[in-house]
Biopython code that builds the backbone (N, CA, C, O; Angstrom):
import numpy as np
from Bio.PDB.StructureBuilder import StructureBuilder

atoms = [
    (1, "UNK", "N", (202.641, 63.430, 174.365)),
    (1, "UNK", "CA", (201.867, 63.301, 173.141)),
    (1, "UNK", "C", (202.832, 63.256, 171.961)),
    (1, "UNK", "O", (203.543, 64.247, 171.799)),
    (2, "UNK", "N", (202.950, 62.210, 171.098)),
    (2, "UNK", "CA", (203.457, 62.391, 169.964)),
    (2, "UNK", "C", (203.065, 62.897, 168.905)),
    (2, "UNK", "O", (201.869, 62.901, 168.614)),
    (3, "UNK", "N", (204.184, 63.524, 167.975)),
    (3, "UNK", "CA", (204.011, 63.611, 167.229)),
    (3, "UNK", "C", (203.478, 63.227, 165.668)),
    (3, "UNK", "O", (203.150, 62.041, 165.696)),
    (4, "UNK", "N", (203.333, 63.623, 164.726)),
    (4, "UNK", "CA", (202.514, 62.703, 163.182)),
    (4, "UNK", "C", (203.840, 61.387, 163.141)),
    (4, "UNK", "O", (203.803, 60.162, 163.259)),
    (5, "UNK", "N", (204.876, 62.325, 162.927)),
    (5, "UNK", "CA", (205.586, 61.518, 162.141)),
    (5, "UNK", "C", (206.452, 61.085, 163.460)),
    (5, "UNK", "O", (207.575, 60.732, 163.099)),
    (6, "UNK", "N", (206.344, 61.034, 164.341)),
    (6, "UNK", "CA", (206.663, 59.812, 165.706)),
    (6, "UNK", "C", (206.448, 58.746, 165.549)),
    (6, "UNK", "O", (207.155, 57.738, 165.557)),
    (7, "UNK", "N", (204.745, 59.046, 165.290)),
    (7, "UNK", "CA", (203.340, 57.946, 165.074)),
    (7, "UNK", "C", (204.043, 57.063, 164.135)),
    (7, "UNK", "O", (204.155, 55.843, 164.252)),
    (8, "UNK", "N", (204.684, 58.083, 162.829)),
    (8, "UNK", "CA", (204.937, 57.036, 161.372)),
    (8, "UNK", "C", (206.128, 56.593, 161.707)),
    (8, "UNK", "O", (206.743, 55.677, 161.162)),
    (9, "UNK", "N", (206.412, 57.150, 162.479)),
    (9, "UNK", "CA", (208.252, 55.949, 162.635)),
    (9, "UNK", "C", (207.819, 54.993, 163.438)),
    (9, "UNK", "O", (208.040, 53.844, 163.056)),
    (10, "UNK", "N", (207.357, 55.113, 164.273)),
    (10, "UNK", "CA", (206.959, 53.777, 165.408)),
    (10, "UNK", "C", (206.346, 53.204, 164.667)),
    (10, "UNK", "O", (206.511, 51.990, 164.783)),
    (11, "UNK", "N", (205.358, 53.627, 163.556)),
    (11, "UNK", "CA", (204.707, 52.505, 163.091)),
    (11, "UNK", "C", (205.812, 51.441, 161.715)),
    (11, "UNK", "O", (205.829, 50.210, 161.741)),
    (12, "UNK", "N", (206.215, 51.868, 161.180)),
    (12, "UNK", "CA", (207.754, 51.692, 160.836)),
    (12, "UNK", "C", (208.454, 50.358, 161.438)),
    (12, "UNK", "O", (208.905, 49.497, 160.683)),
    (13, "UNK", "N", (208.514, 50.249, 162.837)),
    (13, "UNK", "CA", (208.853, 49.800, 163.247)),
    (13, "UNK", "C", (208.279, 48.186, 163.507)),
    (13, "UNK", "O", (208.923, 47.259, 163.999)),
    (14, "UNK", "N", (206.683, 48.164, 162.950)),
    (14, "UNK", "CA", (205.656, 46.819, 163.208)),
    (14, "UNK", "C", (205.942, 46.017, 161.726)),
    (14, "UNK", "O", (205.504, 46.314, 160.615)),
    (15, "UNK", "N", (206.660, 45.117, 162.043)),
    (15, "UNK", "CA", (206.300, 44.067, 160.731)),
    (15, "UNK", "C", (205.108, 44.221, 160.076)),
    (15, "UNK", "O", (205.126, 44.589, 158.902)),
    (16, "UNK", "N", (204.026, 43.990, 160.665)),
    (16, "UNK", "CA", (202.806, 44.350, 160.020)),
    (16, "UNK", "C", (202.112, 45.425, 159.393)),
    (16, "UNK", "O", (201.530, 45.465, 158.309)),
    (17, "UNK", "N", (202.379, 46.796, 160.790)),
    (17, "UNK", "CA", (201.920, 47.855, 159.645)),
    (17, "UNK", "C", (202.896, 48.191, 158.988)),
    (17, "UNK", "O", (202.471, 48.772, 157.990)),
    (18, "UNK", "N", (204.061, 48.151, 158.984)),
    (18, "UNK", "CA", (205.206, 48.357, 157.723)),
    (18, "UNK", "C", (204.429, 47.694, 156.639)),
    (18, "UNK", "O", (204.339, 48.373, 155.616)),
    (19, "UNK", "N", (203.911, 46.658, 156.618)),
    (19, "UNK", "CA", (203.778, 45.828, 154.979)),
    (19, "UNK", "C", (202.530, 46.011, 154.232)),
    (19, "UNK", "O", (202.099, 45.294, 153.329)),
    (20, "UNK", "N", (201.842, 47.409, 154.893)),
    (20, "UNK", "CA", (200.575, 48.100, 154.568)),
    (20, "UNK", "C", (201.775, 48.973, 153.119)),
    (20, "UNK", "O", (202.992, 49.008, 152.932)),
    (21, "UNK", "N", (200.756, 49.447, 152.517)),
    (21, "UNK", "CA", (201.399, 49.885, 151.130)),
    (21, "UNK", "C", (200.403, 49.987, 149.866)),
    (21, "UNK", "O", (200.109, 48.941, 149.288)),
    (22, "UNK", "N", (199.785, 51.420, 149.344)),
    (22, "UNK", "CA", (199.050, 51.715, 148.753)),
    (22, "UNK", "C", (199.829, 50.815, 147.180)),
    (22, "UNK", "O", (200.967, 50.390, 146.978)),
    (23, "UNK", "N", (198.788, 50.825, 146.472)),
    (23, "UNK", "CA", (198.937, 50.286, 145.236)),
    (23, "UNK", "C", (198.436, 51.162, 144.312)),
    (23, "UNK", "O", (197.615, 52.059, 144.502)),
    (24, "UNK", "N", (199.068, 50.794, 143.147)),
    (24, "UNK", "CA", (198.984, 51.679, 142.274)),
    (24, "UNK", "C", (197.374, 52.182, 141.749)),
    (24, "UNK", "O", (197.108, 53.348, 141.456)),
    (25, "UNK", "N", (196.500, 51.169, 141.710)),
    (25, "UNK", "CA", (194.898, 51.517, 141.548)),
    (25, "UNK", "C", (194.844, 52.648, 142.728)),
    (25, "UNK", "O", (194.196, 53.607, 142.309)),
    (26, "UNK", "N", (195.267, 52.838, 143.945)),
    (26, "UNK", "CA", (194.668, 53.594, 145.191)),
    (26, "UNK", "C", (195.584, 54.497, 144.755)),
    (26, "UNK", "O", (194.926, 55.511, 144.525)),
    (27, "UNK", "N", (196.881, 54.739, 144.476)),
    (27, "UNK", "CA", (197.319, 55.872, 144.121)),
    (27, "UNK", "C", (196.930, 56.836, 143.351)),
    (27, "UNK", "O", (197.150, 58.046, 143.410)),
    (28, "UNK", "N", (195.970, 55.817, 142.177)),
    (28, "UNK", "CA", (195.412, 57.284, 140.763)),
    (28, "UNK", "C", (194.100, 57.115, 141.341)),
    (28, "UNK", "O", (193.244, 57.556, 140.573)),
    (29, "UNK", "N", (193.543, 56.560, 142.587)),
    (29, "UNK", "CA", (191.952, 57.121, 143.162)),
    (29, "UNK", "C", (192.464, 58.277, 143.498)),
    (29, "UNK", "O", (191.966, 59.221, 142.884)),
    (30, "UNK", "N", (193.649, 58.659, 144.594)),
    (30, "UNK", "CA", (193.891, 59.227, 145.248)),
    (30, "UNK", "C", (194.324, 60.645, 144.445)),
    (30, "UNK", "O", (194.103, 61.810, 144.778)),
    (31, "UNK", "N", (195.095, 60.057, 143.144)),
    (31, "UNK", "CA", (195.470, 61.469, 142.025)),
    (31, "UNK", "C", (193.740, 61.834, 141.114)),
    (31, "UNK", "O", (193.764, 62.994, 140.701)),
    (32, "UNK", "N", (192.698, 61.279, 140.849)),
    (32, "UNK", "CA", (191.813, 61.392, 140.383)),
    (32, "UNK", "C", (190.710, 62.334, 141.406)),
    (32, "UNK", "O", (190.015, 63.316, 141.142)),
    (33, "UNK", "N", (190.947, 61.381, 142.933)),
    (33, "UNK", "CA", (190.143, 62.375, 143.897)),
    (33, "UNK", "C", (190.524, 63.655, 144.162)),
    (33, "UNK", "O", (189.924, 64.600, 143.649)),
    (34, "UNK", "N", (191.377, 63.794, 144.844)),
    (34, "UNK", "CA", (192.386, 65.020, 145.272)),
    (34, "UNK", "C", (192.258, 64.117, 146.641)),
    (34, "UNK", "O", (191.765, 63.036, 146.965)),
    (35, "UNK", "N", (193.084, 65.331, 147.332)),
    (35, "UNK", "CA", (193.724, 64.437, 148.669)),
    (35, "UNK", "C", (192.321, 65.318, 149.381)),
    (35, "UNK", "O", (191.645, 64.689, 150.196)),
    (36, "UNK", "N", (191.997, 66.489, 149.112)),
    (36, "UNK", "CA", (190.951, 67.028, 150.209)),
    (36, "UNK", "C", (189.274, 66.349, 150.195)),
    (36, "UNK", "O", (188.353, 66.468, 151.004)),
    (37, "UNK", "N", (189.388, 65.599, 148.877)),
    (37, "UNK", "CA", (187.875, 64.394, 148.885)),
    (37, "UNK", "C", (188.437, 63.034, 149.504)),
    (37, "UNK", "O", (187.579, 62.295, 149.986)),
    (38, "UNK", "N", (189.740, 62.613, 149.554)),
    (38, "UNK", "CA", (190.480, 61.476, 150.512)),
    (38, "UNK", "C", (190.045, 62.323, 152.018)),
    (38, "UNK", "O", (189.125, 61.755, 152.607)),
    (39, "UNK", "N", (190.384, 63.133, 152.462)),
    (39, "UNK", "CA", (190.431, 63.683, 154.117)),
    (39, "UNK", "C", (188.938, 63.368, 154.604)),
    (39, "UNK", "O", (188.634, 62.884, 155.694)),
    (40, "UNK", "N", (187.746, 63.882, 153.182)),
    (40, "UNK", "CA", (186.518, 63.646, 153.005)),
    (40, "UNK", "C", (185.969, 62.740, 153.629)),
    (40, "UNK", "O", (185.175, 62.869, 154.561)),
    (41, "UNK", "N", (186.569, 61.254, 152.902)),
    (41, "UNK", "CA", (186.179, 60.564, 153.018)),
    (41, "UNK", "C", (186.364, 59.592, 154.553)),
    (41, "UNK", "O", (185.597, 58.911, 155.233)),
    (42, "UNK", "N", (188.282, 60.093, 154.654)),
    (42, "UNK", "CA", (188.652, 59.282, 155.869)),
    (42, "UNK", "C", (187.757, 59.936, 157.359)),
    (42, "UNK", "O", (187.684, 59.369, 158.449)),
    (43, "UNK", "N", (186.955, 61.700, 156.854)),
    (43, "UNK", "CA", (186.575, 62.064, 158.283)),
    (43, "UNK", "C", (185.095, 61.296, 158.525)),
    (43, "UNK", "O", (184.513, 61.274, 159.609)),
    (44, "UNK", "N", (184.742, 60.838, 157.615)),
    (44, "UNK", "CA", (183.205, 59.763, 157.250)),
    (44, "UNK", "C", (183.537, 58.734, 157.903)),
    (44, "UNK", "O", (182.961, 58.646, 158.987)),
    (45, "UNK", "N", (184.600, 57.514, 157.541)),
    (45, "UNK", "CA", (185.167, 56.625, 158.180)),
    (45, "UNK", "C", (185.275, 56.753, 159.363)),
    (45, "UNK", "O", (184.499, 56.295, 160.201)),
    (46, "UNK", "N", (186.449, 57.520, 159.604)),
    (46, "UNK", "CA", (186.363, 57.748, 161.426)),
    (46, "UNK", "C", (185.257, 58.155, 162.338)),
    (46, "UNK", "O", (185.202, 57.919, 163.545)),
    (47, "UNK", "N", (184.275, 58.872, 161.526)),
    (47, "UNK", "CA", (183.192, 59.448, 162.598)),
    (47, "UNK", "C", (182.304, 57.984, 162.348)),
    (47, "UNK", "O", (182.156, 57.372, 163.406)),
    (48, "UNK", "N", (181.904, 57.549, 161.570)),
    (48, "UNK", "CA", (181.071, 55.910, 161.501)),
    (48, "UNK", "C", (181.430, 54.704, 161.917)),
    (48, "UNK", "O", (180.597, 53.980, 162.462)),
    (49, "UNK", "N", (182.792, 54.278, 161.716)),
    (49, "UNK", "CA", (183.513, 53.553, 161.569)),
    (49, "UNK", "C", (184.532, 53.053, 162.994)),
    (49, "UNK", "O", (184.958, 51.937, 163.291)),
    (50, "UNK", "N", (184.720, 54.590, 163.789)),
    (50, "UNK", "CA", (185.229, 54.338, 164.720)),
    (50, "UNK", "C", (185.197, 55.255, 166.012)),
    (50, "UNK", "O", (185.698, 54.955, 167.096)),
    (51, "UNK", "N", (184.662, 56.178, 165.773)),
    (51, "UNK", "CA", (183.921, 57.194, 166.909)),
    (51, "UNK", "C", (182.989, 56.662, 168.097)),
    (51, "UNK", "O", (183.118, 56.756, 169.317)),
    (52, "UNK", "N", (182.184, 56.177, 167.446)),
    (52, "UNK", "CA", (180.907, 55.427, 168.703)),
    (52, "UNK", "C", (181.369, 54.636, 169.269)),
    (52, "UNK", "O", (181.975, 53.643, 168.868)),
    (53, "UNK", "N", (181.033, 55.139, 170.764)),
    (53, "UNK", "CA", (181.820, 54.071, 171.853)),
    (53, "UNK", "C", (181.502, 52.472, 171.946)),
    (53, "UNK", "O", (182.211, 51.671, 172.555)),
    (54, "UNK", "N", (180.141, 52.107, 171.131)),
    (54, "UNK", "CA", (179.715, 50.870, 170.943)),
    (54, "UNK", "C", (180.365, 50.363, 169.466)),
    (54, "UNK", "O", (180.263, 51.324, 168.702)),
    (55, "UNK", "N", (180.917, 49.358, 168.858)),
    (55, "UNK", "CA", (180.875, 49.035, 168.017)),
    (55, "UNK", "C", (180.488, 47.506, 167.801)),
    (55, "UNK", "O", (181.398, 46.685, 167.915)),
    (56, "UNK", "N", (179.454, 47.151, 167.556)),
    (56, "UNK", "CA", (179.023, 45.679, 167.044)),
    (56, "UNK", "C", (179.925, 44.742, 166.624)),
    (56, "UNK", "O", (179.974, 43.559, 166.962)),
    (57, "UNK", "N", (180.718, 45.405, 165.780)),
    (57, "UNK", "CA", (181.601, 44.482, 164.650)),
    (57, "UNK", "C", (183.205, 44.752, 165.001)),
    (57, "UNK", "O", (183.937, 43.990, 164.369)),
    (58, "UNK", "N", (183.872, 45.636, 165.837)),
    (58, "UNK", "CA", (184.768, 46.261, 166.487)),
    (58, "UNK", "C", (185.487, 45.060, 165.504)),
    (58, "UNK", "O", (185.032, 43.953, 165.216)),
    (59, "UNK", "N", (186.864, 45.732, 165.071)),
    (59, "UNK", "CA", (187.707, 44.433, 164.892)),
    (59, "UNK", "C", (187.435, 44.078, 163.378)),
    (59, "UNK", "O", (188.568, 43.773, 163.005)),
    (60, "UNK", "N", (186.910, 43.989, 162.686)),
    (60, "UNK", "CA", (186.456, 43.759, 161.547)),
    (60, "UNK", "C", (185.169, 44.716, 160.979)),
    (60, "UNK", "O", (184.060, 44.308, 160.632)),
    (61, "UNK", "N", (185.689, 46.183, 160.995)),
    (61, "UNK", "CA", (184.863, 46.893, 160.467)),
    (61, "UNK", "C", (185.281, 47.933, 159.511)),
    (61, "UNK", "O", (184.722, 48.840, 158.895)),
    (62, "UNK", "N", (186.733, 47.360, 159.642)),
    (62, "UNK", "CA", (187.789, 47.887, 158.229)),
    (62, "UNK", "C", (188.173, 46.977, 157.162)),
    (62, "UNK", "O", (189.161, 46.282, 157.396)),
    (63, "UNK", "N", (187.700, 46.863, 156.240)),
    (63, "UNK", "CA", (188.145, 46.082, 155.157)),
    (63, "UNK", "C", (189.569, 46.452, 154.764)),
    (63, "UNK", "O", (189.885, 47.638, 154.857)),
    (64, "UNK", "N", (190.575, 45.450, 154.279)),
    (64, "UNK", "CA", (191.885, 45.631, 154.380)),
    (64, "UNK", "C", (192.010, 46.063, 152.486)),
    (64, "UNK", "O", (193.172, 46.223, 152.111)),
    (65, "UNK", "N", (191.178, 46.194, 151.658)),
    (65, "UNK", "CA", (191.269, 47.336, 150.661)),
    (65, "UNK", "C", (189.995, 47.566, 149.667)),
    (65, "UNK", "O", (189.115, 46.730, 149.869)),
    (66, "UNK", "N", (189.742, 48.362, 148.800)),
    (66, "UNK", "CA", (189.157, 48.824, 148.233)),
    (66, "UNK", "C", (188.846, 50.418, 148.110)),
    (66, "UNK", "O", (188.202, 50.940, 147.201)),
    (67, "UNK", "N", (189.432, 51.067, 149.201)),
    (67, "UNK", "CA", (189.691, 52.642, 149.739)),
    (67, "UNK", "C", (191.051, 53.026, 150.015)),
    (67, "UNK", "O", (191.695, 52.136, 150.571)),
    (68, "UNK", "N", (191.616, 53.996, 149.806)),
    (68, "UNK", "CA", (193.103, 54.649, 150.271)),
    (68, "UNK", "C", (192.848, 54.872, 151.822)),
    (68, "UNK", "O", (193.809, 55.048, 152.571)),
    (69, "UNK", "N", (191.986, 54.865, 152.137)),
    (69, "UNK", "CA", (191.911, 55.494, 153.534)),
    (69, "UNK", "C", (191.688, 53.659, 154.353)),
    (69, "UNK", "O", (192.129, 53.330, 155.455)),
    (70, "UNK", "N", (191.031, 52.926, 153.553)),
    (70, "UNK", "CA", (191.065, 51.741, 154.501)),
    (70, "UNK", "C", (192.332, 51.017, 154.595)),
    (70, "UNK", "O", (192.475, 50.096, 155.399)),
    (71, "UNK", "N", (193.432, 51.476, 153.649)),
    (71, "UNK", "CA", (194.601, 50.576, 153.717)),
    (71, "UNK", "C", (195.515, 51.770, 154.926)),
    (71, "UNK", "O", (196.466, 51.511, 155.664)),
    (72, "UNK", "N", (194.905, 52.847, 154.767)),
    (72, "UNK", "CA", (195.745, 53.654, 155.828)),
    (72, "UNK", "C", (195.516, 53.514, 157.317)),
    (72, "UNK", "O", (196.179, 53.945, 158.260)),
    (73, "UNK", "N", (194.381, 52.785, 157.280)),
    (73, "UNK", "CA", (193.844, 52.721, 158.747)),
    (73, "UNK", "C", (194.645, 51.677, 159.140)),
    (73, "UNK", "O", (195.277, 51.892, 160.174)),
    (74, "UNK", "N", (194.833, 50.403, 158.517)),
    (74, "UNK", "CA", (195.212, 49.041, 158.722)),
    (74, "UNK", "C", (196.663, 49.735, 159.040)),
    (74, "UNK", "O", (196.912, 49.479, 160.218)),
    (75, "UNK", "N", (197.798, 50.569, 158.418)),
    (75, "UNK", "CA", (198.506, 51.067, 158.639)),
    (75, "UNK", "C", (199.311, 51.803, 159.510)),
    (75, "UNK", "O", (200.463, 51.611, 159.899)),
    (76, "UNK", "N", (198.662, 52.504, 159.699)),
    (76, "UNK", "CA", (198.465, 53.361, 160.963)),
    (76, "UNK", "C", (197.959, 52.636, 162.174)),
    (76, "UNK", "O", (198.190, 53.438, 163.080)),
    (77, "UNK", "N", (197.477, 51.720, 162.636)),
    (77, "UNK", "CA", (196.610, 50.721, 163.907)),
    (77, "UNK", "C", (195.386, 52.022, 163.999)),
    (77, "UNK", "O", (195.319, 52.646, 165.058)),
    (78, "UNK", "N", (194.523, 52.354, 162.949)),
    (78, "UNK", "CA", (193.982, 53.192, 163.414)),
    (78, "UNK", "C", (192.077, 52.551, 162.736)),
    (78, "UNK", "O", (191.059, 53.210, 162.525)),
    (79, "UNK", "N", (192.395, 50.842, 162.574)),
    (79, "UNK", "CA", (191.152, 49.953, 162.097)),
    (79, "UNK", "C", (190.359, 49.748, 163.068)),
    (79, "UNK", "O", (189.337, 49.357, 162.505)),
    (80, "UNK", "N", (190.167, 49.759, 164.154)),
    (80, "UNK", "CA", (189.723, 49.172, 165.227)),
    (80, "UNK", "C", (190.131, 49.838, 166.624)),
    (80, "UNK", "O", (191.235, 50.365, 166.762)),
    (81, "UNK", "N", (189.207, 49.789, 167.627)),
    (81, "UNK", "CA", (189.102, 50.418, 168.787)),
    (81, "UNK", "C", (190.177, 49.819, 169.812)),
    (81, "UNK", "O", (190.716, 50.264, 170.825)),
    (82, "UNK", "N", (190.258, 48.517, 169.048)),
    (82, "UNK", "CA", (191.429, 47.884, 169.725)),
    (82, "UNK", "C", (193.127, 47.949, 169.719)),
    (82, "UNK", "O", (193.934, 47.751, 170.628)),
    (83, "UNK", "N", (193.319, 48.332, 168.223)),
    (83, "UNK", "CA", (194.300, 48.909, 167.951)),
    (83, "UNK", "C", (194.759, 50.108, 168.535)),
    (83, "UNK", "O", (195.892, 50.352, 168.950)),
    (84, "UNK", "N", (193.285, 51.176, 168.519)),
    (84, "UNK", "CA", (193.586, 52.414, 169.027)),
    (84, "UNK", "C", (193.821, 52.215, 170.206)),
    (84, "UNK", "O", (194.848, 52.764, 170.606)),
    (85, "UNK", "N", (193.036, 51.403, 171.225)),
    (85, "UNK", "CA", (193.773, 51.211, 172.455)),
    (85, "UNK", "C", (195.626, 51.160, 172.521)),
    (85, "UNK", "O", (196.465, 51.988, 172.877)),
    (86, "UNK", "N", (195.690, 50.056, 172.101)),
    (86, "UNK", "CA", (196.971, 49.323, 171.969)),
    (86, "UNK", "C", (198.203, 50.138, 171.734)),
    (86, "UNK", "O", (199.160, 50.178, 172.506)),
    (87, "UNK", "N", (198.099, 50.779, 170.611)),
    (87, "UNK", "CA", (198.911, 51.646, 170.121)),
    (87, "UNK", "C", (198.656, 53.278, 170.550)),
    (87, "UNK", "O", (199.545, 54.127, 170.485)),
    (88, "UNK", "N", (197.610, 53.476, 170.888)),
    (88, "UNK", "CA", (197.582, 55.319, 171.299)),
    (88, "UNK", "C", (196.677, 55.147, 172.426)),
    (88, "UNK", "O", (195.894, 56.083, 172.590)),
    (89, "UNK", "N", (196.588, 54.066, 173.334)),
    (89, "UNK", "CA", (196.122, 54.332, 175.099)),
    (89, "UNK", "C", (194.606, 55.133, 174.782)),
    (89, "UNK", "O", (194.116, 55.885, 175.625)),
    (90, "UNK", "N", (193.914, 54.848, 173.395)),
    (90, "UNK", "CA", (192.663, 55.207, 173.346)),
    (90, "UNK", "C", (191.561, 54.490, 174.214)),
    (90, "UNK", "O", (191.305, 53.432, 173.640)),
    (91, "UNK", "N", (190.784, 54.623, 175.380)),
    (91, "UNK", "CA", (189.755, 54.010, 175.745)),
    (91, "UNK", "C", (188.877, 53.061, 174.374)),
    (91, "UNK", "O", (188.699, 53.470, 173.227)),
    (92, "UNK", "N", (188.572, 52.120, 174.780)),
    (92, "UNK", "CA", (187.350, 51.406, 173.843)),
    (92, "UNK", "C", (186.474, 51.501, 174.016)),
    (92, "UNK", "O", (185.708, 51.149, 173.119)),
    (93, "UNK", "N", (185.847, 52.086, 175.390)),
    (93, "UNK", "CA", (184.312, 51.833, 175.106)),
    (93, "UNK", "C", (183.310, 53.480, 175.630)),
    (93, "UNK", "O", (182.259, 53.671, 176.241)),
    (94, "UNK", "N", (184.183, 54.233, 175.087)),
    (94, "UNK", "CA", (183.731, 55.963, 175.343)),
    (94, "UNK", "C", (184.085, 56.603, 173.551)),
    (94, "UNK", "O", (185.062, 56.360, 172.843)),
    (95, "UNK", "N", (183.003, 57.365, 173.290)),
    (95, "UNK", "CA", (182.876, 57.926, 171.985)),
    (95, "UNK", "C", (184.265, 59.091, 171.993)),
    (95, "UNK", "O", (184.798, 59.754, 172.883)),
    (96, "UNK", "N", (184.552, 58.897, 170.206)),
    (96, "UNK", "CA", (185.648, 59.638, 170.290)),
    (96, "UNK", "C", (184.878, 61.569, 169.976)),
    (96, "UNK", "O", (183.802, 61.903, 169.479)),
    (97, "UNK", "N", (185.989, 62.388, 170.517)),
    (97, "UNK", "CA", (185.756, 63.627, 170.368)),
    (97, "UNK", "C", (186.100, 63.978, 169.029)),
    (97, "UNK", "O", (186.607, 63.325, 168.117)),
    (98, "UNK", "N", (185.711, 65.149, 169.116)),
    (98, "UNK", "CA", (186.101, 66.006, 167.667)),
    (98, "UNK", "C", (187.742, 66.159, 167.559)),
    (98, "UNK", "O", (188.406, 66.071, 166.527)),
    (99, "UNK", "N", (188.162, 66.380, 168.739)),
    (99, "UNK", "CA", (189.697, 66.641, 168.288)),
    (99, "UNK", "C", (190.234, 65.230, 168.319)),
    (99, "UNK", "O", (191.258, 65.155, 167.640)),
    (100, "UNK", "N", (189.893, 64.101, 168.871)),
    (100, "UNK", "CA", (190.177, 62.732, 168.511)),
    (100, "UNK", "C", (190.458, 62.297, 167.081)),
    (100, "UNK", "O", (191.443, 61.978, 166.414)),
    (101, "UNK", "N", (189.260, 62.417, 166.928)),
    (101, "UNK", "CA", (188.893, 62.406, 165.303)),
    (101, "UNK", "C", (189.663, 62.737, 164.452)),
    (101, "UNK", "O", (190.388, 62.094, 163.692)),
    (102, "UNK", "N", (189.390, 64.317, 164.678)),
    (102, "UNK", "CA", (190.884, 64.971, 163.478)),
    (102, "UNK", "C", (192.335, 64.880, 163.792)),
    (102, "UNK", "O", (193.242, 65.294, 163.069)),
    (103, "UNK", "N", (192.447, 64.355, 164.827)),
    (103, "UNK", "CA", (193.957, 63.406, 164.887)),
    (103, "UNK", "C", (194.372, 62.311, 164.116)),
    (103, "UNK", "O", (195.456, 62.023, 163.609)),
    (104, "UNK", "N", (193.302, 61.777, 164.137)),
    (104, "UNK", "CA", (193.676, 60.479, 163.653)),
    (104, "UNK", "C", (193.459, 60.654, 161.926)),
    (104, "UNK", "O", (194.106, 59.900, 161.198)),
    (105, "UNK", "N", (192.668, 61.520, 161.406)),
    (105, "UNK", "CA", (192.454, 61.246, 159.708)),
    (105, "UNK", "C", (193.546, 62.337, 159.738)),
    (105, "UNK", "O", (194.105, 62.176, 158.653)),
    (106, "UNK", "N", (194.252, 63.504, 160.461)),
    (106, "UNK", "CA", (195.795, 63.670, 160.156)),
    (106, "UNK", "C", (196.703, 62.996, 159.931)),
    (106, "UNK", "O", (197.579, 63.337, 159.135)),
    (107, "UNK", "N", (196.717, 61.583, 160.749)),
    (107, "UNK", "CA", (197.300, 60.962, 160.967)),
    (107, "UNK", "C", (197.203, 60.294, 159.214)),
    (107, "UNK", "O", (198.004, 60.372, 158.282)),
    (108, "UNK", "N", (196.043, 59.741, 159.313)),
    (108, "UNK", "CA", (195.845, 58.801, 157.721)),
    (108, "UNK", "C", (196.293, 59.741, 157.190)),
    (108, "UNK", "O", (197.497, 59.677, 156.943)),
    (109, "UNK", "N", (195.627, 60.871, 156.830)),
    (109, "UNK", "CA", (196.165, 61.490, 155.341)),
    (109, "UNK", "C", (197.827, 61.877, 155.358)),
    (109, "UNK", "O", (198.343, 61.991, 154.246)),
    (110, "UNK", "N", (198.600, 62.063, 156.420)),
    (110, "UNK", "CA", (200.014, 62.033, 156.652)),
    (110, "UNK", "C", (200.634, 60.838, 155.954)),
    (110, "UNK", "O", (201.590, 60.995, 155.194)),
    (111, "UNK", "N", (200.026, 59.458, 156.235)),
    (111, "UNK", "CA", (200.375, 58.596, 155.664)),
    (111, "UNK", "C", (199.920, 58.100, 153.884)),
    (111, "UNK", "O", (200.369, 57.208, 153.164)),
    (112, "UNK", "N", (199.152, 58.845, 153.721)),
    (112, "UNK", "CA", (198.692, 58.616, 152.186)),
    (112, "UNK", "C", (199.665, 59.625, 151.382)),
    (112, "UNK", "O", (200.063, 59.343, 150.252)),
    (113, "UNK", "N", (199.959, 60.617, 151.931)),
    (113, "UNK", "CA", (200.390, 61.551, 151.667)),
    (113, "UNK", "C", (202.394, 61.033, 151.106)),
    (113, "UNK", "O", (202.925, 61.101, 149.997)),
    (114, "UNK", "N", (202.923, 60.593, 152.371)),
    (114, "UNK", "CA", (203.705, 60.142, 152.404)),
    (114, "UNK", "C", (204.221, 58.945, 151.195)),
    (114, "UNK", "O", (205.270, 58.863, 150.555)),
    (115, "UNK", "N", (202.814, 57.969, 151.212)),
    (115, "UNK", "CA", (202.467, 57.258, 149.920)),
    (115, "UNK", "C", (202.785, 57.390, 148.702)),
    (115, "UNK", "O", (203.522, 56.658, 148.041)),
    (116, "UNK", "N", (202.013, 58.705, 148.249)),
    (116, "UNK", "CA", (201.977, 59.387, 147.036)),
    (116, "UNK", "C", (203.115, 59.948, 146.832)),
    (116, "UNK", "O", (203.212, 60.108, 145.616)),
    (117, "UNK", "N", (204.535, 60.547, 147.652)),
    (117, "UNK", "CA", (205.629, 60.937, 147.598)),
    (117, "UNK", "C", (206.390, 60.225, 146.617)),
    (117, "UNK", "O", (206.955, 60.525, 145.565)),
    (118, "UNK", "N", (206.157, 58.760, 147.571)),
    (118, "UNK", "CA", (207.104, 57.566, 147.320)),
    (118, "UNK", "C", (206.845, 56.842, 145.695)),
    (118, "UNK", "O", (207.434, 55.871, 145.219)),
    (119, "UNK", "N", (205.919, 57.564, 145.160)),
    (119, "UNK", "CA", (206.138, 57.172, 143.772)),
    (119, "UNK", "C", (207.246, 57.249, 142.944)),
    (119, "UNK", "O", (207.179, 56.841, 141.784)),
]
sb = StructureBuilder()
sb.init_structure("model")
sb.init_model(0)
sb.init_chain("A")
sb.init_seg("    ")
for serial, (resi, resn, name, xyz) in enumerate(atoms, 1):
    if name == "N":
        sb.init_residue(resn, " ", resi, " ")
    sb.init_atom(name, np.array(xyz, "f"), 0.0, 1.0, " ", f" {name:<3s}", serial, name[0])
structure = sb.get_structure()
């Protein structure tokens, strides 16, 4: 099992999620929200968004911005059931658990977090 920041170096390592990168509008949501109404929001996301073992829209049910937490997902491979496969050997078609869950919005807010450093 890896670690958070395993997760963020390997991910580091993807042309693609490397070129994920909060912007300055998501940075002062993120200084205006606090980071514990961001965790808020990303544990809403993950339990709707990517918990249920069915998803209709799988694959396109993360918009790539308008939320700190949706650019973290794209980031992290943590948008889609498919990603989660891919990158963390998550099953696709069995509902995620509670400790699933709060892995993964650790995971996001690690990376928002990290974000907000880099100012």
């Amino acid at each position: 099992m890896q670690t958070i920041d395993e997760a963020l170096d390997r991910l580091k390592t993807s042309k693609f999620r490397a070129g994920f990168a909060l912007k300055e509008k998501d940075k002062a949501y993120v200084r205006e929200k606090g980071m514990e109404t961001i965790r808020l929001h990303a544990q809403d996301f993950v339990r709707q968004r990517l918990a249920p073992a069915a998803i209709p829209n799988d694959g396109r049910q993360t918009p790539m911005q308008g939320h700190p937490v949706f650019i973290a997902q794209h980031a992290c491979a943590c948008c889609c059931r498919g990603c989660l496969n891919k990158w963390y050997d998550v099953p696709k078609d069995t509902e995620l658990n509670e400790r699933q869950q709060e892995k993964i919005v650790n995971l996001l807010t690690a990376w928002i977090e990290r974000q907000m450093k880099d100012e």
